[in-house]
LUMKOLDO-578150 format. One record per residue: x, y, z of N, C-alpha, C in turn; residue in three letters. Coordinates in steps of 0.001 Angstrom, whole numbers, plus 500000, padded with zeros to 6 digits. Layout:
// LUMKOLDO-578150
XYZXYZXYZala/...
END
This chain:
// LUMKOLDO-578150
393083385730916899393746386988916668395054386735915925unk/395361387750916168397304387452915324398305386759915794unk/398744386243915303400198385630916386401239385340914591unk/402282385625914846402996385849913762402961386299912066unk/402392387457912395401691387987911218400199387056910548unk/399608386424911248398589385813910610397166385593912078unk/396127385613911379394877385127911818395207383887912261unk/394708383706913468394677382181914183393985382388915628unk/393266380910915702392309381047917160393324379881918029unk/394250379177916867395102378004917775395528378845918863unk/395093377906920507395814378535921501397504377962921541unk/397834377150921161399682377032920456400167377819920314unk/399855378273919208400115379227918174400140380396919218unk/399383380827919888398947382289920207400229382219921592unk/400088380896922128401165381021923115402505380679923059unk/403025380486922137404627380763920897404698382274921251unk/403472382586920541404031383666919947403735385268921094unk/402830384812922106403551385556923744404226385437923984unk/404722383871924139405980383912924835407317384552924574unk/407678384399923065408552384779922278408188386642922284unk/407439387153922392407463389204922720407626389426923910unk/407379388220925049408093388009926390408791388700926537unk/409822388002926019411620388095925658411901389184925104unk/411056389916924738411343390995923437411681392078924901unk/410910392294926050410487393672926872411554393626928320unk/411671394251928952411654394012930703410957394048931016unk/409905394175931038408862394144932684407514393498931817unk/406930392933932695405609392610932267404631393544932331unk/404744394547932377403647395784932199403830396110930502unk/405230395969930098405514396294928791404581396068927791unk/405065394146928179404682393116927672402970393029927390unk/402517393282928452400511393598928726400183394345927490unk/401387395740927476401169396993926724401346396069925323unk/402283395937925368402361395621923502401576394498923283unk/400775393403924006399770392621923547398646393597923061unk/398151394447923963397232394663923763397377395358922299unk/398379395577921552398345396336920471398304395220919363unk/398575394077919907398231393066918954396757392447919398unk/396114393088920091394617392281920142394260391069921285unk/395169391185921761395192390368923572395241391194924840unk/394271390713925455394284391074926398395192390372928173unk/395995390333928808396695389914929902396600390296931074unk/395828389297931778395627389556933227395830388087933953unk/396848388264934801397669387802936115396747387068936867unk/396629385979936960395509385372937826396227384036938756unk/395866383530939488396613382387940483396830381666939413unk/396220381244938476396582380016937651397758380069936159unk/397822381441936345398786382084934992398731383447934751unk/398229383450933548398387384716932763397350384199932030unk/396058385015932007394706384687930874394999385376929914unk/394755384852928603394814385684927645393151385901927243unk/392636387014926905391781387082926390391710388076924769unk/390719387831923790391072388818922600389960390004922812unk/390362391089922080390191392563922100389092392545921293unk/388311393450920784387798394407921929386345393894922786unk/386333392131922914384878391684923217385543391062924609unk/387022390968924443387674390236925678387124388783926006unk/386808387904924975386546386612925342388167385722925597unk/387682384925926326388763384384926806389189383140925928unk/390442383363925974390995381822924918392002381105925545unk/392083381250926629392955380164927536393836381137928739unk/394844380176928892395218380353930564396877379930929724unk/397898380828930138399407380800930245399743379872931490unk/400575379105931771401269379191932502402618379721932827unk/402708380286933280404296380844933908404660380672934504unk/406065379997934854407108379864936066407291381351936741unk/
END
């Protein structure tokens, strides 16, 4: 999906560039909201934050978060 104006499946890349719209919001509901307008999907799981892409929701890795 997108991660800084460009096509990319790198999970790196894709998790830069969450992390960094992180920072952009307060709350992590925001944050859910404005992924999903970039084509990710975010759901909260024991092991992180999954990202998955829109609209087939396959999964492309696992966040970790402090």
């Amino acid at each position: 999906m997108f991660a800084e104006y460009k096509l990319t499946d790198d999970m790196a890349e894709i998790e830069a560039f969450l992390l960094s719209e992180r920072q952009k919001v307060l709350s992590e509901a925001e944050w859910r909201f404005r992924m999903r307008g970039y084509g990710y999907n975010l759901r909260r799981t024991e092991d992180g934050v999954e990202v998955a892409r829109l609209p087939q929701n396959t999964p492309l890795g696992t966040l970790r978060l402090t």
